[in-house]
C-alpha positions in Angstrom: -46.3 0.0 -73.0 -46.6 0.5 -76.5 -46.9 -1.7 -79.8 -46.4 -0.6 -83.5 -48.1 -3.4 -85.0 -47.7 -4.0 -88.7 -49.9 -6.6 -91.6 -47.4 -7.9 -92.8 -46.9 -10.6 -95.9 -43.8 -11.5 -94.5 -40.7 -10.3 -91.6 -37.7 -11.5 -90.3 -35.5 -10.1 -87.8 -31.6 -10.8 -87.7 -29.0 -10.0 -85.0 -24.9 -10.6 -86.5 -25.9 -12.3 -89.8 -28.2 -15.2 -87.7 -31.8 -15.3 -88.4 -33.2 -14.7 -84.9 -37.0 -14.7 -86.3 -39.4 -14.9 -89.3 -43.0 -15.0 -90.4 -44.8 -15.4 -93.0 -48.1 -13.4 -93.1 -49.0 -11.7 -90.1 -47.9 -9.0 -87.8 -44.8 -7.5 -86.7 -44.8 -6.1 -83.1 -42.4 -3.3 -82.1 -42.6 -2.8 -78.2 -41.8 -0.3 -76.6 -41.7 -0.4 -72.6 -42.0 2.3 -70.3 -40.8 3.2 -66.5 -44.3 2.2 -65.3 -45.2 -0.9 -67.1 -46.4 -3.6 -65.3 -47.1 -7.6 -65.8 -50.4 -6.6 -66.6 -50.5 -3.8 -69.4 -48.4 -6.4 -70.4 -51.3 -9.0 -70.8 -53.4 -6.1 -71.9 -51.6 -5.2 -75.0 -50.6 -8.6 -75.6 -54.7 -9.8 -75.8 -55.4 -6.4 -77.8 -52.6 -7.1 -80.3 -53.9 -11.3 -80.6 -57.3 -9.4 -80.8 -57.0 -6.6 -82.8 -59.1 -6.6 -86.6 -56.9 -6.1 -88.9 -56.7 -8.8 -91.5 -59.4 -8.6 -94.6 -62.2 -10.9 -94.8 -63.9 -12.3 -97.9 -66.1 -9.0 -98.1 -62.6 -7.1 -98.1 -62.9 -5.3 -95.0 -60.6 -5.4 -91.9 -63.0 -7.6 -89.5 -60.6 -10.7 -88.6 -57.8 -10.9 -86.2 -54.4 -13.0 -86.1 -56.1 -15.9 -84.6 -58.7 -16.1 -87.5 -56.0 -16.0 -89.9 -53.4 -18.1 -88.4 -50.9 -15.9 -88.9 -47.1 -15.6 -87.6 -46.3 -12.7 -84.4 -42.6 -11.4 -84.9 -41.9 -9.3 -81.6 -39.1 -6.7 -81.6 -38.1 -4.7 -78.9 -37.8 -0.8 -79.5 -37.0 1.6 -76.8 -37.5 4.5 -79.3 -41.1 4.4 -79.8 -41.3 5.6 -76.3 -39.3 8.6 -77.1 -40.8 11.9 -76.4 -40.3 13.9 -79.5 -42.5 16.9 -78.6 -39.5 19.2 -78.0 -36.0 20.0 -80.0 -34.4 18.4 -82.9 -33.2 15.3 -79.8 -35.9 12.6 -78.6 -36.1 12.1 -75.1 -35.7 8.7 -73.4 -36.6 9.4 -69.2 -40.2 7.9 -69.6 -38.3 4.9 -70.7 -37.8 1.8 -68.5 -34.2 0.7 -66.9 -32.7 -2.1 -69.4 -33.7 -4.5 -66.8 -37.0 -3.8 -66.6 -37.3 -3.4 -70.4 -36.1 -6.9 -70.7 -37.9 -8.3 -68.0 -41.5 -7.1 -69.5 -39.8 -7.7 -73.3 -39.3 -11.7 -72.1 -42.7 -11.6 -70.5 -44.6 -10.5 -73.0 -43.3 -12.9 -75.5 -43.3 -15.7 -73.0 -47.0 -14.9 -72.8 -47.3 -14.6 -76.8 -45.6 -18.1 -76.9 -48.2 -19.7 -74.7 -51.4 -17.8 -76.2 -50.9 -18.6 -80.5 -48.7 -20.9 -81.8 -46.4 -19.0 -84.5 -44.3 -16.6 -82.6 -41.0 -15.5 -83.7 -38.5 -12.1 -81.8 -35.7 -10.3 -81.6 -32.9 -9.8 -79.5 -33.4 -7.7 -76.6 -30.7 -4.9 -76.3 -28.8 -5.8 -79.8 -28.1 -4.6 -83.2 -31.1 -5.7 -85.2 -31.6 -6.1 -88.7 -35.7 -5.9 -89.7 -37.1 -6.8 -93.0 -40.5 -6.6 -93.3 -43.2 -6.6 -96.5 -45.5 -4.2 -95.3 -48.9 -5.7 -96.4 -51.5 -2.7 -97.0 -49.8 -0.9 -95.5 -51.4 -1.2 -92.4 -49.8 0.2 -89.4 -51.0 0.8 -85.7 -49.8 2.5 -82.4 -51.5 0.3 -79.6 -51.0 1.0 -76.1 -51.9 -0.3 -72.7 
């Protein structure tokens, strides 16, 4: 499982002109969900990303968290971040998971974001989605789990 994670001073996401989710500062999650995720890299990444230092404190430097900021979580799924690009001019998908389970571990992990910090906004799984973000820093992060 895999998570771009972006600071962000604001983000929504939008699926056929409805707003689906916003935030305000915080990060924006892109996951990406492989053949072989489980429940628990699930609750992994999901504590690493609550976790994970990236907002300034007074001193400037990247030492609080989400939490410590109450910021908002915007979760998006995004089957291409586990493309494999190493090869041709075409990304591969096979270390990708089957829609189902995609959606199945998607649902999860935002029913566990939902339950761990109160500001948490998504996507769609499987549509069209429109993502605006303002890319605070920027600050940008491939986690996995």
């Amino acid at each position: 499982m895999k998570a771009l994670i972006q600071r962000v001073s604001k983000a929504s996401v939008t699926v056929d002109g409805e707003c689906t989710g916003a935030i305000d500062h915080g990060i924006l999650v892109l996951l990406g969900v492989e053949k072989d995720d489980t429940p628990e890299k699930a609750d992994k990444l999901l504590k690493k990303v609550l976790g994970y230092r990236i907002f300034s404190d007074d001193a400037g430097k990247m030492n609080l968290n989400l939490q410590q900021v109450n910021g908002g979580l915007l979760v998006v799924s995004q089957f291409t971040l586990v493309a494999d690009t190493a090869k041709g001019l075409r990304p591969s998908f096979s270390s990708g998971a089957s829609p189902a389970l995609g959606e199945e571990l998607y649902d999860y992990f935002v029913a566990q974001a939902q339950q761990a910090h109160p500001q948490v906004g998504t996507g769609r799984f499987g549509a069209d989605m429109k993502v605006n973000l303002l890319n605070d820093g920027p600050v940008t992060f491939m986690l996995e789990a």
